[in-house]
C-alpha positions in Angstrom: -19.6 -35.6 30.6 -18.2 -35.7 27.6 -17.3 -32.6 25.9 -19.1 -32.0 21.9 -17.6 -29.7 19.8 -19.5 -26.8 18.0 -21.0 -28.0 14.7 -19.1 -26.9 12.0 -20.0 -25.7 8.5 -17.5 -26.0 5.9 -20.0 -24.7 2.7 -19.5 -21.6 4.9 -16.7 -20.1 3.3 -12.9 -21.1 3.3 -11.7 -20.5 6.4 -14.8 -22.8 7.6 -13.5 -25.1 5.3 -9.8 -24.9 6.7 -11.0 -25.1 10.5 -13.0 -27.9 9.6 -10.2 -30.1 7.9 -8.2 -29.5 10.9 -10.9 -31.2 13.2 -11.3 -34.0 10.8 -7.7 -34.8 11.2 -7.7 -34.5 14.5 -10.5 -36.9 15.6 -9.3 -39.2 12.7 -5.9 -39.1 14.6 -7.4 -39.7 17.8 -6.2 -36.3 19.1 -7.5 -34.0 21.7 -7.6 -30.4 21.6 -4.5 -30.5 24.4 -2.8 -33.2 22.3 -2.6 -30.9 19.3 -1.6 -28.2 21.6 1.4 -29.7 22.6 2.4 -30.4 19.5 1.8 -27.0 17.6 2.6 -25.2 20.6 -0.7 -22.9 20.8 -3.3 -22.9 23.6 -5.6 -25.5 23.2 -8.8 -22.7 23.7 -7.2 -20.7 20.3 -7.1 -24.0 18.5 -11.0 -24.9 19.1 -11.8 -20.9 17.7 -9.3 -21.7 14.3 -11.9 -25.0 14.0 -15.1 -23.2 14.3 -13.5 -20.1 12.2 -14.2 -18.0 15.4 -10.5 -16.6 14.7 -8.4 -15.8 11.9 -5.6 -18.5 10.9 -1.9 -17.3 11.1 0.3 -18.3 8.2 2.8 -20.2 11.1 0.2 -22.3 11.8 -0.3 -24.1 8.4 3.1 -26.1 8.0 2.9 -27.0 12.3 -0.6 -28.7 11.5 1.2 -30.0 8.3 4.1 -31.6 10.8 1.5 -33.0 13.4 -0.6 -34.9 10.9 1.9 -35.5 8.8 0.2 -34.4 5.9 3.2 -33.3 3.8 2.5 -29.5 3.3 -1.5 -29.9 2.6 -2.2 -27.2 4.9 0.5 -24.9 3.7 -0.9 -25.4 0.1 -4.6 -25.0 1.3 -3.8 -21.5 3.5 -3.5 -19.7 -0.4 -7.3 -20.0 0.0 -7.9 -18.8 3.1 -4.7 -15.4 2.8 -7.2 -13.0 2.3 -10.0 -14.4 4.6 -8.7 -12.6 7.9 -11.9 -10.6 8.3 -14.3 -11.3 10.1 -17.8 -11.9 8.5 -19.1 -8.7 9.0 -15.9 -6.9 7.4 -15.6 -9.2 4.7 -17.9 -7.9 2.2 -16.9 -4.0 2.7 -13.5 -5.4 2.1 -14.6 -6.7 -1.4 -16.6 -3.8 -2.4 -13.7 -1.1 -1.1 -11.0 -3.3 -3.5 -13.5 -2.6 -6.3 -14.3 1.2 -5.7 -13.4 3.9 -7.7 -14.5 6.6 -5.1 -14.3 6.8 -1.4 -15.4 9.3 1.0 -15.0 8.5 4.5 -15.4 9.9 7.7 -13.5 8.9 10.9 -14.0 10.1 14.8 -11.9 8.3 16.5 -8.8 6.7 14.9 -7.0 7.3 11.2 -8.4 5.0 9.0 -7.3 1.6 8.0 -6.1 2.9 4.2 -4.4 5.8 6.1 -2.6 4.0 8.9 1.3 3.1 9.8 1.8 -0.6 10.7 3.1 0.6 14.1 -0.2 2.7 14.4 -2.6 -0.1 13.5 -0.4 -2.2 15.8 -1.8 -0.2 18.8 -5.0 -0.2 17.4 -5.6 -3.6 16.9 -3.9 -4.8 20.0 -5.7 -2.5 22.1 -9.3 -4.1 20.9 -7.9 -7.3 20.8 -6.4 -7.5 24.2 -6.8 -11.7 24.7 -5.3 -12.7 21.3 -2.0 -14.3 20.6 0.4 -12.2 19.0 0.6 -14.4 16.2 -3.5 -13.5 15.5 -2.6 -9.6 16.1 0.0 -9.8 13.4 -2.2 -11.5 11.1 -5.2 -8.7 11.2 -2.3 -6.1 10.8 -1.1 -7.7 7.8 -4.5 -8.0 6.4 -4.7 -4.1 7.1 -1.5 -3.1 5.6 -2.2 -5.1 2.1 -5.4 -3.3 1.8 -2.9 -0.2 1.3 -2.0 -1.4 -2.2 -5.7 0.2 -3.3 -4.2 3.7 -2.9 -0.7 2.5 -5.0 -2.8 1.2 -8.0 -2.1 2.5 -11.8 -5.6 3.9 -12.0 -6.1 4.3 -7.9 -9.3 5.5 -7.0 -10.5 8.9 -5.6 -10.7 9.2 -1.4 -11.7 11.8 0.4 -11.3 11.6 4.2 -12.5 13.8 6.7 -10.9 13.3 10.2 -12.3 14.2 13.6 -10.0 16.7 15.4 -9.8 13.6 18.1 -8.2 11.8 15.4 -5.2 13.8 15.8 -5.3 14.6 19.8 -5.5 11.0 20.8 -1.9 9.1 21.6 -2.0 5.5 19.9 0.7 3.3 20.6 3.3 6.6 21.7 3.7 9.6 21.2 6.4 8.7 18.7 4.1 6.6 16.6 0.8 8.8 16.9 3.9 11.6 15.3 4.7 9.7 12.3 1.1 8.5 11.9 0.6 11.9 11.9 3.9 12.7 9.3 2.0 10.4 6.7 -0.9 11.7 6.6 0.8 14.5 5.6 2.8 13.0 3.0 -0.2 11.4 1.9 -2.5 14.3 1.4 0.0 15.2 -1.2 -1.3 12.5 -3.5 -3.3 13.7 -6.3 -6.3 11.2 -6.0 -6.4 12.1 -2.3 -8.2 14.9 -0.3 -7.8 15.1 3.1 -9.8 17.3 5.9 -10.4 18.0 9.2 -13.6 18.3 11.4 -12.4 20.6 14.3 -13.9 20.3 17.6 -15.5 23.6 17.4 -17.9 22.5 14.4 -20.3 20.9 17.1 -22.5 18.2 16.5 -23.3 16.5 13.8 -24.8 13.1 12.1 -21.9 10.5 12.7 -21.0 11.8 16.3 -18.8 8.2 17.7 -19.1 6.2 14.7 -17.3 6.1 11.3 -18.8 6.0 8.1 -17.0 4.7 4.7 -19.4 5.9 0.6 -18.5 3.8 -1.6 -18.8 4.2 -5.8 -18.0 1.7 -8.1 -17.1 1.8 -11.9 -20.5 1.0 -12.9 -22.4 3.5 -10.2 -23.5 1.3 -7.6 -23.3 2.6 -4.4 -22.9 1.7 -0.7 -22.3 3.0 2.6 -21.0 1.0 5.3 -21.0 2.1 9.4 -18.9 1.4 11.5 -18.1 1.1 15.4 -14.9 -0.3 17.2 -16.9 -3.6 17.1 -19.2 -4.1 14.2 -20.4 -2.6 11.1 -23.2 -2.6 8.8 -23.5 -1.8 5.0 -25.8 -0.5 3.6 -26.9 -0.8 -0.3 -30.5 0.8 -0.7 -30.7 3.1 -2.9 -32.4 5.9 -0.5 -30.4 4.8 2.5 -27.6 5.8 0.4 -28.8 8.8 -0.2 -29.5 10.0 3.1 -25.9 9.5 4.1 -24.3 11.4 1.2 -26.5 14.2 2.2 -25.2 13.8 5.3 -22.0 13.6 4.6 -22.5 16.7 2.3 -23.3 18.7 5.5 -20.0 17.4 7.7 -18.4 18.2 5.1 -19.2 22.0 5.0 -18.2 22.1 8.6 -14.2 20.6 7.8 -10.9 22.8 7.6 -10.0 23.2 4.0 -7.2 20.5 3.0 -4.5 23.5 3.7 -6.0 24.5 6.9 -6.2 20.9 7.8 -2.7 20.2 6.9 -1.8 23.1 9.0 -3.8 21.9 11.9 -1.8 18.2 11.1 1.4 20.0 11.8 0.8 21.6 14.7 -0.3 17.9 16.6 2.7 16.7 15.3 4.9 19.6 17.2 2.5 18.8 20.8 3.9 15.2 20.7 7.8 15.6 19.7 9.7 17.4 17.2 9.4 15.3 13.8 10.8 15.9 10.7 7.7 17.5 8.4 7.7 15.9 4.8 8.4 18.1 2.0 6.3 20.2 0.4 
């Protein structure tokens, strides 16, 4: 039998583009999968997902394809368009509408979120869901993470307000060393004046986002989205009263959360249950 590769669509968006040249080159060489393998040195089962955009593309890759194909750095050039297409699909618009907010309010459950999170800590996070991916892929998606920080570092940043699940700070990611200073900057960032941070303690029962994660959005011209999320997919949503009934919702958690200096307090003490950690000034 002779085995047919997965149609591929490069009007789909860059990195469809970018997955697509590399199969053309291949075939045109006369390469298999294994063949290119060998000579990029990745598994020949990650190199058939970077065709079919199934995976995100590490930066390494681009001047090993560039060496195999001889192609004198056209793949190096062509990664600038595919830097910022790490996410996948679903994430991908979010990410574009968060870069262009001027007003956040988000509520976690489970983990700190991505804005908020250490590169050690989103290390553990994203290696833990992505258990069967090269290291090279895992250090890709944390990149991506960490230069959506630059948001918060902007002259004119926007406004966030995070409320955090008291799991957020019981649960051990990575260490108990990391989860500590994940913990020491959140602190340090809840100083910022553009940010206001809260915590939902256990004791405040249930309430409408019980195991997921929800991210409002605002942007300069007053549209408005909301965008839910699991450890596995997310939706966004843009209608008008679909909007609405999240706000409200939100609204409601919201009355439930530690003030921002009872919450602080409640960050310090964690911090104390894992190791003894240096507290940021205040």
């Amino acid at each position: 039998m002779v085995f047919r590769g997965r149609s591929l669509d490069p009007g789909a968006g860059p990195r469809h583009a970018y997955g697509a040249g590399i199969r053309a080159l291949r075939e045109g060489a006369g390469m298999s999968l294994a063949d290119l393998a060998a000579k990029v040195g990745y598994d020949r089962t990650i190199l058939s997902r970077f065709e079919t955009a199934e995976r995100p593309i590490p930066e390494e890759l681009a001047p090993l394809l560039d060496a195999a194909f001889g192609t004198h750095g056209l793949f190096v050039a062509m990664y600038e368009t595919i830097r910022d297409d790490v996410f996948p699909d679903w994430v991908r618009e979010f990410v574009n509408r968060e870069a262009q907010a001027i007003r956040m309010r988000k509520y976690s459950s489970a983990m700190v979120p991505g804005l908020l999170q250490t590169r050690a800590y989103a290390l553990a996070v994203i290696r833990a869901g992505r258990p069967r991916d090269a290291a090279e892929e895992v250090e890709a998606a944390v990149d991506a993470r960490m230069s959506r920080q630059s948001l918060l570092d902007k002259q004119d940043p926007p406004h966030l307000w995070a409320v955090l699940d008291e799991a957020v700070l019981r649960r051990t990611v990575g260490s108990r060393t990391i989860t500590c200073e994940q913990l020491k900057q959140l602190l340090a960032v809840a100083e910022r004046p553009n940010v206001v941070l809260e915590v939902l303690p256990f004791n405040s029962g249930a309430h409408a986002f019980i195991g997921g994660s929800l991210t409002l959005l605002t942007q300069a011209d007053g549209a408005r989205c909301a965008y839910m999320e699991s450890s596995h997919t997310g939706q966004l949503f843009e209608e008008p009263n679909v909007v609405d009934a999240y706000e409200l919702s939100y609204d409601h958690l919201r009355t439930h959360a530690l003030s921002p200096r009872e919450s602080a307090a409640m960050i310090a003490a964690a911090m104390k249950e894992y190791q003894k950690c240096e507290l940021p000034p205040s």
